[in-house]
C-alpha positions, 0 to 999 in steps of 0.5 A, spaced: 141 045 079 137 044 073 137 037 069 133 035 062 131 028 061 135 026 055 135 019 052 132 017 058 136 019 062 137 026 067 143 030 065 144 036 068 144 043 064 145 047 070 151 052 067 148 052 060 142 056 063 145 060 066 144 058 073 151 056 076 151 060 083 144 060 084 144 055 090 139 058 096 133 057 101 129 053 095 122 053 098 117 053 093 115 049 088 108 049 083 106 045 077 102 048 071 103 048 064 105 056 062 106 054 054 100 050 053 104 044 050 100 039 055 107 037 059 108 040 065 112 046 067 115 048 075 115 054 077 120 055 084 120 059 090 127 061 093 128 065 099 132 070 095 138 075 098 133 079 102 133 074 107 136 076 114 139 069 116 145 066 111 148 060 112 154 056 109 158 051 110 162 055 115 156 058 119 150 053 117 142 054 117 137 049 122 130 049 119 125 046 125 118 043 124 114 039 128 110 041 134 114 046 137 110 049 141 105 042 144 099 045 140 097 040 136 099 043 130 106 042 126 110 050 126 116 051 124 123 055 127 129 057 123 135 058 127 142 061 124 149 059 127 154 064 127 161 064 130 162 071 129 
């Protein structure tokens, strides 16, 4: 989804970008000024088609963090479900 503040307020404007279906594994966000107007712009990372696990809402996605493997350190697990 892609919102612009207007009058104060978050409207979004997601169709108007050309942006409708565009839902996925957002995963990725950076902040950088990329047209020099002293305002900050961001930059998305999406998982994107290529991935082999594919959720819906028929079949869904599980994302795990935490400390899976008793290291002391936090790891991740994704895990997809199909009933196929």
């Amino acid at each position: 989804m892609l919102f612009h503040r207007e009058n104060g307020r978050l409207v979004d404007r997601t169709a108007e970008a050309g942006l409708t279906g565009t839902e996925g594994w957002w995963n990725n966000v950076t902040v950088a000024d990329l047209n020099g107007d002293g305002r900050p712009d961001l930059v998305l990372g999406n998982l994107g088609s290529t991935r082999i696990s594919r959720a819906s809402s028929s079949e869904p996605a599980r994302l795990y963090v935490g400390d899976l493997a008793i290291t002391g350190r936090s790891s991740r697990s994704s895990r997809s479900i199909s009933t196929a």
